[in-house]
Backbone and ligand atoms as CSV (ligand in chain L), in Angstrom:
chain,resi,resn,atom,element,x,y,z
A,1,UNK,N,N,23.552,25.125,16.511
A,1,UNK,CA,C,22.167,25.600,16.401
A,1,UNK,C,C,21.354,25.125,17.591
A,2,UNK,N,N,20.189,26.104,17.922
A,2,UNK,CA,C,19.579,25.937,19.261
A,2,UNK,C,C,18.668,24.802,18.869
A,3,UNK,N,N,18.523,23.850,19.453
A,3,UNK,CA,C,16.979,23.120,19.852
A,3,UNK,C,C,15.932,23.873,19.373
A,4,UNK,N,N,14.784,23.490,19.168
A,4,UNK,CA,C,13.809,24.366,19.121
A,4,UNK,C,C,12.732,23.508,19.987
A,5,UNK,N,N,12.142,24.059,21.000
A,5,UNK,CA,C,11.039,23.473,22.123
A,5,UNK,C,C,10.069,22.690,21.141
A,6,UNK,N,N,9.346,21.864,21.217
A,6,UNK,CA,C,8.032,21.810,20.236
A,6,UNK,C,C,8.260,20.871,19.024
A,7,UNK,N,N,9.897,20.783,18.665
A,7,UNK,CA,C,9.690,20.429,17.554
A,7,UNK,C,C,10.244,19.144,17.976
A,8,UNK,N,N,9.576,18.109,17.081
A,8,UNK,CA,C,10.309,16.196,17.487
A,8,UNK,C,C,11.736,15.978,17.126
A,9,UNK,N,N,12.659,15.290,18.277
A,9,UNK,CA,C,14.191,15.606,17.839
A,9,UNK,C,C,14.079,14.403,16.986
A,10,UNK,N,N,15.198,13.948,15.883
A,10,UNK,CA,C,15.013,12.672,15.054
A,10,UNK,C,C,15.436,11.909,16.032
A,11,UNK,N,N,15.763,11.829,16.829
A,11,UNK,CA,C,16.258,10.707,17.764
A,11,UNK,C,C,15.080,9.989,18.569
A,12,UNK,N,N,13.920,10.529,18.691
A,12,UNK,CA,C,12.548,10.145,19.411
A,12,UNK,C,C,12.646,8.739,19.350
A,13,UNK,N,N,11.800,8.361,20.467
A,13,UNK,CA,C,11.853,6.999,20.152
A,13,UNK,C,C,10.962,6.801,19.915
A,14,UNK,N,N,10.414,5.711,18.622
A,14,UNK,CA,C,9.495,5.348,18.138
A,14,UNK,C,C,8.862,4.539,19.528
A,15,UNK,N,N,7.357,4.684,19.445
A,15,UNK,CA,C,5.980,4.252,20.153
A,15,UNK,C,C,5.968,2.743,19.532
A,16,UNK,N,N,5.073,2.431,20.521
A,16,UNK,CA,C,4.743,0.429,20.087
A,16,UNK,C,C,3.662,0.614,18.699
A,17,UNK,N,N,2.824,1.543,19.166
A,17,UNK,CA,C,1.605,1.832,18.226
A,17,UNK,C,C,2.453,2.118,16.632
A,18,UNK,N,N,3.348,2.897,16.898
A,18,UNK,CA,C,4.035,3.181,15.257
A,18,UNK,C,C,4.600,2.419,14.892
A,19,UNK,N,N,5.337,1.468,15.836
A,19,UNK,CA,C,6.311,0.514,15.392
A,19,UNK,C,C,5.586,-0.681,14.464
A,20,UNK,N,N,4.250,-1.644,15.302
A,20,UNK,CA,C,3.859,-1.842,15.175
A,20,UNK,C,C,3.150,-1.465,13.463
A,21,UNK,N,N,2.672,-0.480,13.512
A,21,UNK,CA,C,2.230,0.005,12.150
A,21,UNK,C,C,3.114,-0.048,10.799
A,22,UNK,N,N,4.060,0.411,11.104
A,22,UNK,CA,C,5.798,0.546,10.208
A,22,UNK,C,C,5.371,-0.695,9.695
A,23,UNK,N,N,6.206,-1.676,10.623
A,23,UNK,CA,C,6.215,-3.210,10.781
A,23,UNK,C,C,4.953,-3.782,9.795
A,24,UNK,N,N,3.628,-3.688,10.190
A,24,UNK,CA,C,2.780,-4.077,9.450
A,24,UNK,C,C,2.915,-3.464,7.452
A,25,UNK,N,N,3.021,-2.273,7.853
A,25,UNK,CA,C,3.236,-2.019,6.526
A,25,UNK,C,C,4.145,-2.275,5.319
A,26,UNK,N,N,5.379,-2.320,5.970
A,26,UNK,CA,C,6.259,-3.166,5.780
A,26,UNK,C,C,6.062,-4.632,5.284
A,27,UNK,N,N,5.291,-5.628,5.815
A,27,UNK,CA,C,5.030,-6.403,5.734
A,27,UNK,C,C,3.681,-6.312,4.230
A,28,UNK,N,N,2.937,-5.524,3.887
A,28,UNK,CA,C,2.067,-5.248,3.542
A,28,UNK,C,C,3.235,-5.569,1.651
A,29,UNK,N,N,4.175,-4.647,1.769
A,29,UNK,CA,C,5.005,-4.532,0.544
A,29,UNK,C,C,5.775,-5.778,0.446
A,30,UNK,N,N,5.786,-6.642,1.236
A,30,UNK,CA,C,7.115,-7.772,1.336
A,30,UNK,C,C,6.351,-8.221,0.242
A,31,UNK,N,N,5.123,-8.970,-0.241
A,31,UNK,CA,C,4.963,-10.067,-1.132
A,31,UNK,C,C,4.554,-9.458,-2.285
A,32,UNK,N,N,4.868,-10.109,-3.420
A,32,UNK,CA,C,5.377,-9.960,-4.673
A,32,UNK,C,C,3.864,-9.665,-5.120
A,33,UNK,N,N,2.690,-10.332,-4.954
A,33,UNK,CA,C,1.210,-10.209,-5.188
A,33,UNK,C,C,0.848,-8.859,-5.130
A,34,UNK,N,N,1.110,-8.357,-3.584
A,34,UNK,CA,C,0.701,-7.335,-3.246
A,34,UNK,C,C,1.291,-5.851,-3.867
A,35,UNK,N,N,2.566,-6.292,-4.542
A,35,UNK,CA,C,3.647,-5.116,-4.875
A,35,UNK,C,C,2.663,-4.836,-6.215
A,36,UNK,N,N,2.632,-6.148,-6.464
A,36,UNK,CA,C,1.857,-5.856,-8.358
A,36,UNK,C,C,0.324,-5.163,-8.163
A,37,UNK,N,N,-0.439,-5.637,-7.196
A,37,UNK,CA,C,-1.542,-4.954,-6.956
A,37,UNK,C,C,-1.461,-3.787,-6.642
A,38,UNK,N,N,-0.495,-2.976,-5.503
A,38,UNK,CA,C,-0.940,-1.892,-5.251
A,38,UNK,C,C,0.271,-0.826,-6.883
A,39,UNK,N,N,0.730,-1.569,-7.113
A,39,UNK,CA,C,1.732,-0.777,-8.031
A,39,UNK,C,C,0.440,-0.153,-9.393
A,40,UNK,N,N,-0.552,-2.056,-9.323
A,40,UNK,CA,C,-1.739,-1.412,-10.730
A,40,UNK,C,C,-2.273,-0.426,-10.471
A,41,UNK,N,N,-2.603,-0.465,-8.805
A,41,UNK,CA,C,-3.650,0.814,-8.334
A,41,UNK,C,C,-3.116,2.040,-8.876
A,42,UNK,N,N,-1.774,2.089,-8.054
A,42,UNK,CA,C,-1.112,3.368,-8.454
A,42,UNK,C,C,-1.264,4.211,-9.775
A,43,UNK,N,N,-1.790,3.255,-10.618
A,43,UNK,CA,C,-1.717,3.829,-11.852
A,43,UNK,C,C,-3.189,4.116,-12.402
A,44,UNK,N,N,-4.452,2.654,-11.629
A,44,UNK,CA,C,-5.889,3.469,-12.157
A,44,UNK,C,C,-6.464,2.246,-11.217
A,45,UNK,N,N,-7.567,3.038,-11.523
A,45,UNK,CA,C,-8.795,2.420,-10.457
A,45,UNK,C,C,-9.238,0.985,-10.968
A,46,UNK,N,N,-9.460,-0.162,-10.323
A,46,UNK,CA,C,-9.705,-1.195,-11.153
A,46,UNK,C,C,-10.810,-1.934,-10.065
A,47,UNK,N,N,-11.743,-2.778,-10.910
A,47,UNK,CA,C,-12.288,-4.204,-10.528
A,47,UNK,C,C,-11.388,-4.856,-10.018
A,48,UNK,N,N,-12.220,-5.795,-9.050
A,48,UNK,CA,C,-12.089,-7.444,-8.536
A,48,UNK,C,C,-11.238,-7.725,-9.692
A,49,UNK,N,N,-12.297,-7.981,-10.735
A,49,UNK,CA,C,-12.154,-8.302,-12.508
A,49,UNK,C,C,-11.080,-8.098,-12.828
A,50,UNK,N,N,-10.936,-7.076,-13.238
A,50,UNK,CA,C,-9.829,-6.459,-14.140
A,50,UNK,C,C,-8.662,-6.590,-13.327
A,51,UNK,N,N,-8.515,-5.912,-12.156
A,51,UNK,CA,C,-7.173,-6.288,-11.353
A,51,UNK,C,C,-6.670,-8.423,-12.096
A,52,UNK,N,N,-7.603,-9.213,-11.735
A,52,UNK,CA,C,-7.367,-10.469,-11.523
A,52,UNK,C,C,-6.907,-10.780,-13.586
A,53,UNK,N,N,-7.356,-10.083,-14.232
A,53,UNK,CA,C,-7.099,-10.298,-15.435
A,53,UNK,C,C,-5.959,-9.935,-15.757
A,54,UNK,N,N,-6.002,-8.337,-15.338
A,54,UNK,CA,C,-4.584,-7.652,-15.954
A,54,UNK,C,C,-3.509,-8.404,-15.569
A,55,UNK,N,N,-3.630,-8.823,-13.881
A,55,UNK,CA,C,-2.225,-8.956,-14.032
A,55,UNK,C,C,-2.035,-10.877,-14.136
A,56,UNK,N,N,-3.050,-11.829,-14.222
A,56,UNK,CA,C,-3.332,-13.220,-14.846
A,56,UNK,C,C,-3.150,-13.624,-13.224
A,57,UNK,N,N,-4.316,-13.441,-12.201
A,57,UNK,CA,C,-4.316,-13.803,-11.346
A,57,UNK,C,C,-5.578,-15.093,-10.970
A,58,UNK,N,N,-6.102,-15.321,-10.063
A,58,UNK,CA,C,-7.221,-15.909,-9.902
A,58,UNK,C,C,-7.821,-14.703,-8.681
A,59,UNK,N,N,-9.442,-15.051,-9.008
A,59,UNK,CA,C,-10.104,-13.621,-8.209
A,59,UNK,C,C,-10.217,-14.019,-6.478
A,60,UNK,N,N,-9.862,-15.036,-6.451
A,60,UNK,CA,C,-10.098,-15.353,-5.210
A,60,UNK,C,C,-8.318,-15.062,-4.331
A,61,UNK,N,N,-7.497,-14.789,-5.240
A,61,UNK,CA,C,-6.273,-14.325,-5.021
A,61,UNK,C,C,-6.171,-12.611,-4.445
A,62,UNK,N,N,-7.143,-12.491,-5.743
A,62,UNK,CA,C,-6.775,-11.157,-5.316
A,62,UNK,C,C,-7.665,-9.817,-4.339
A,63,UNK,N,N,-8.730,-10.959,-4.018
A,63,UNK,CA,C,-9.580,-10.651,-3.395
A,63,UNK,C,C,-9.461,-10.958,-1.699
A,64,UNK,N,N,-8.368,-11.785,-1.832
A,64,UNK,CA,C,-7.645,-12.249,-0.377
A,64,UNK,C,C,-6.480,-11.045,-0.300
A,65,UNK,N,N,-6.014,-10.804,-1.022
A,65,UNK,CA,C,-4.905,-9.366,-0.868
A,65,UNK,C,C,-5.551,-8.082,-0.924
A,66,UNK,N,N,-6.537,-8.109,-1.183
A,66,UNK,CA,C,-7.110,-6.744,-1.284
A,66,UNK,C,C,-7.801,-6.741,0.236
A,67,UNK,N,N,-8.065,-7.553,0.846
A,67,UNK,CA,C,-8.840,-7.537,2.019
A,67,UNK,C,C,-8.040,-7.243,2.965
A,68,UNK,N,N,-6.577,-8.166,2.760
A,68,UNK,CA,C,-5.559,-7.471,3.731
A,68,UNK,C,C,-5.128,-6.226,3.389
A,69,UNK,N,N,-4.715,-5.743,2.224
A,69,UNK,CA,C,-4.612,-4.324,1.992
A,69,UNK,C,C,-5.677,-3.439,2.854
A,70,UNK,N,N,-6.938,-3.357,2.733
A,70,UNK,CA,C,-7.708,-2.877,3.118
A,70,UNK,C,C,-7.917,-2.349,4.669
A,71,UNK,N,N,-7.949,-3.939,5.244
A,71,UNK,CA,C,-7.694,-4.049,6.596
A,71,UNK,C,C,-5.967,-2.532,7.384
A,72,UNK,N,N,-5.156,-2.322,6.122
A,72,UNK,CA,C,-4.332,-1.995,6.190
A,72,UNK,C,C,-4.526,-0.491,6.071
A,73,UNK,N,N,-5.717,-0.380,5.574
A,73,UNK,CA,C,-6.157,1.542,4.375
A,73,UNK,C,C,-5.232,1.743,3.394
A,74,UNK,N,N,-4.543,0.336,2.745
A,74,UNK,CA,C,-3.655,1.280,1.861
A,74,UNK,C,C,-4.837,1.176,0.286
A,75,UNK,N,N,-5.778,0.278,0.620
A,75,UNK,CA,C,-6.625,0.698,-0.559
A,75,UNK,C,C,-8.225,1.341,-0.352
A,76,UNK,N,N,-8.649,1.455,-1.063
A,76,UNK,CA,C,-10.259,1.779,-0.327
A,76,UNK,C,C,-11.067,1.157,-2.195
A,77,UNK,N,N,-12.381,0.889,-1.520
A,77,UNK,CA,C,-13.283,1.048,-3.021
A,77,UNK,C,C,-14.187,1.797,-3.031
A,78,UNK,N,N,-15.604,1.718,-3.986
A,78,UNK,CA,C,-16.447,2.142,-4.291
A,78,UNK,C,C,-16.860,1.254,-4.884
A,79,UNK,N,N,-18.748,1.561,-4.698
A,79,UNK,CA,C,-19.360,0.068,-4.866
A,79,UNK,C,C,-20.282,1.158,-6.533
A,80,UNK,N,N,-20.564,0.067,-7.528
A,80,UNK,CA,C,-21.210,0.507,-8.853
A,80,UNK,C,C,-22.259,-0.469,-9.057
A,81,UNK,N,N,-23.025,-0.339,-8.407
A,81,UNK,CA,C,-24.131,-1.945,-8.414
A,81,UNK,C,C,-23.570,-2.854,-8.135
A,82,UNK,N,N,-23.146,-4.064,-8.750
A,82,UNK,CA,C,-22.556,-4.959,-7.781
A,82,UNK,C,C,-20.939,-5.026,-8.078
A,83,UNK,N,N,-20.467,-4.165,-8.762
A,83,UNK,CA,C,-19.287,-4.171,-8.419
A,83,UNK,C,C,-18.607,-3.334,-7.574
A,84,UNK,N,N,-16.998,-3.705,-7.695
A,84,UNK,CA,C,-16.033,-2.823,-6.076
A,84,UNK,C,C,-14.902,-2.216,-6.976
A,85,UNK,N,N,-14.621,-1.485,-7.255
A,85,UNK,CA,C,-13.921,-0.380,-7.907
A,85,UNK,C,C,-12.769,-0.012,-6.782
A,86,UNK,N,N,-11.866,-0.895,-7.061
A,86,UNK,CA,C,-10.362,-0.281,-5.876
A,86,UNK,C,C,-9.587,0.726,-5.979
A,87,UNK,N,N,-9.354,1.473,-5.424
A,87,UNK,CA,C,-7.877,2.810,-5.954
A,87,UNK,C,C,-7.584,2.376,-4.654
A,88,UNK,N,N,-6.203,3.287,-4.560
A,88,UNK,CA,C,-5.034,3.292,-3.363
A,88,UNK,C,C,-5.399,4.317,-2.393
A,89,UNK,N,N,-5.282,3.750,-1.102
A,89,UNK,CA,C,-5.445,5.117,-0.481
A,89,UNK,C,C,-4.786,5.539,0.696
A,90,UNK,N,N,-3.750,5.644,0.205
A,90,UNK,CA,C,-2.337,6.471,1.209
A,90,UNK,C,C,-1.129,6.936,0.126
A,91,UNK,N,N,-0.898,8.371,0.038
A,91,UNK,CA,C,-0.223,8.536,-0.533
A,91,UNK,C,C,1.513,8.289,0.141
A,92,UNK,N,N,1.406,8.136,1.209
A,92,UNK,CA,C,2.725,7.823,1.336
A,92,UNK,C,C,3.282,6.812,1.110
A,93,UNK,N,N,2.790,6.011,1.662
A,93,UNK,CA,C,2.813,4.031,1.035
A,93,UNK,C,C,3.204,4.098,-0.444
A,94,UNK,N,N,2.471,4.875,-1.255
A,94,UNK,CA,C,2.527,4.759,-2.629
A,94,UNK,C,C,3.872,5.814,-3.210
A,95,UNK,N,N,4.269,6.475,-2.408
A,95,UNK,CA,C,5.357,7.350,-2.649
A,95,UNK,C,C,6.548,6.288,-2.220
A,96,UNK,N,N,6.302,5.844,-1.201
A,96,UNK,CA,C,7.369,4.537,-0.830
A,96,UNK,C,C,7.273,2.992,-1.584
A,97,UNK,N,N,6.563,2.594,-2.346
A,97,UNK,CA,C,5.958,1.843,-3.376
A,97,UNK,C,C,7.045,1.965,-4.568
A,98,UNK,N,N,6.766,3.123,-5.124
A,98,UNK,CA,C,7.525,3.440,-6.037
A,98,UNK,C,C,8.785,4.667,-5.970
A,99,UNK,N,N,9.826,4.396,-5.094
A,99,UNK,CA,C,11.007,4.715,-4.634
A,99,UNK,C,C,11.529,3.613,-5.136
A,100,UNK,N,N,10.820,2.622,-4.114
A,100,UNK,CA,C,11.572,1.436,-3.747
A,100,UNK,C,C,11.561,0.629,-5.497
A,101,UNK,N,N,10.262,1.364,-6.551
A,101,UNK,CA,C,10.664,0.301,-7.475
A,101,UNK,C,C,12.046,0.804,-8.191
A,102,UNK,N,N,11.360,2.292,-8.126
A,102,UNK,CA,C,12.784,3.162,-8.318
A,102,UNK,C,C,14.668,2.656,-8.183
A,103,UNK,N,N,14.548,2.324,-7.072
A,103,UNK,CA,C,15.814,1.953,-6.646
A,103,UNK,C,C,16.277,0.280,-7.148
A,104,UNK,N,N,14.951,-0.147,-7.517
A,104,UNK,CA,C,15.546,-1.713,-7.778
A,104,UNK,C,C,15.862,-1.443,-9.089
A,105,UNK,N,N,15.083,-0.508,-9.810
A,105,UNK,CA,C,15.979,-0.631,-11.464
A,105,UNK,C,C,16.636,0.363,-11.744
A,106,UNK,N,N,17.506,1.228,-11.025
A,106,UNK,CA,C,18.822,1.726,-10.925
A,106,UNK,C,C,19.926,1.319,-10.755
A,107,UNK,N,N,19.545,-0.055,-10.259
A,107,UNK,CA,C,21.028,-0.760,-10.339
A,107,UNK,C,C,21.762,-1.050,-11.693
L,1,ZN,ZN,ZN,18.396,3.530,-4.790
C-alpha cells in the first residue's frame, strides 16, 4: 500500500514538547492518591469536602493533588460561593485511567 503524503507515519518521532507531556502525565497516574481522585471524578463532580471524605483523606491532601492535577488540565472546577466543585477534564487521560484499571482486574 502507497504512503499517503499528509498523513503522520507511526514511526514519527516524538517532539521534546510531547515527550515531555506523555512523561508528565504519566507521572500524573503513577501515585495511588491521584488514581483514586481522578478515578472519583470520573464518576461525579465533587468538593474539596466530599472528595477528602469519600475517599478518608485529609483536605490538605487532596487539595495538594488537585493543584497538581490542575496545573496538569486533567481536572478543572467551578466556584459556588465559596466552594470549588472539581470534574475531570480530558477525556483521554480518563479513557486511559480506566483501561489501565481495566487491565489490572483482568488478571
Ligand atoms: Zn489488559
Amino acid at each position: 500500500m502507497e504512503k499517503q503524503p499528509n498523513q503522520p507515519s507511526m514511526h514519527d518521532e516524538l517532539d521534546e514538547e510531547t515527550l515531555f507531556i506523555v512523561s508528565q502525565t504519566f507521572k500524573a497516574l503513577s501515585e495511588p492518591t491521584r488514581i483514586r481522585i481522578l478515578h472519583l471524578l470520573s464518576e461525579q463532580e465533587c468538593s474539596v469536602n466530599q472528595i477528602a471524605e469519600k475517599l478518608s483523606l485529609l483536605q490538605s491532601t487532596v487539595s495538594h493533588q488537585l493543584r497538581f492535577l490542575k496545573n496538569l488540565r486533567l481536572v478543572k472546577y467551578r466556584r459556588e460561593g465559596t466552594t470549588f466543585y472539581y470534574s475531570h477534564d480530558d477525556e483521554h487521560v480518563m479513557n486511559v485511567l480506566e483501561q489501565t484499571i481495566d487491565h489490572a482486574r483482568h488478571t
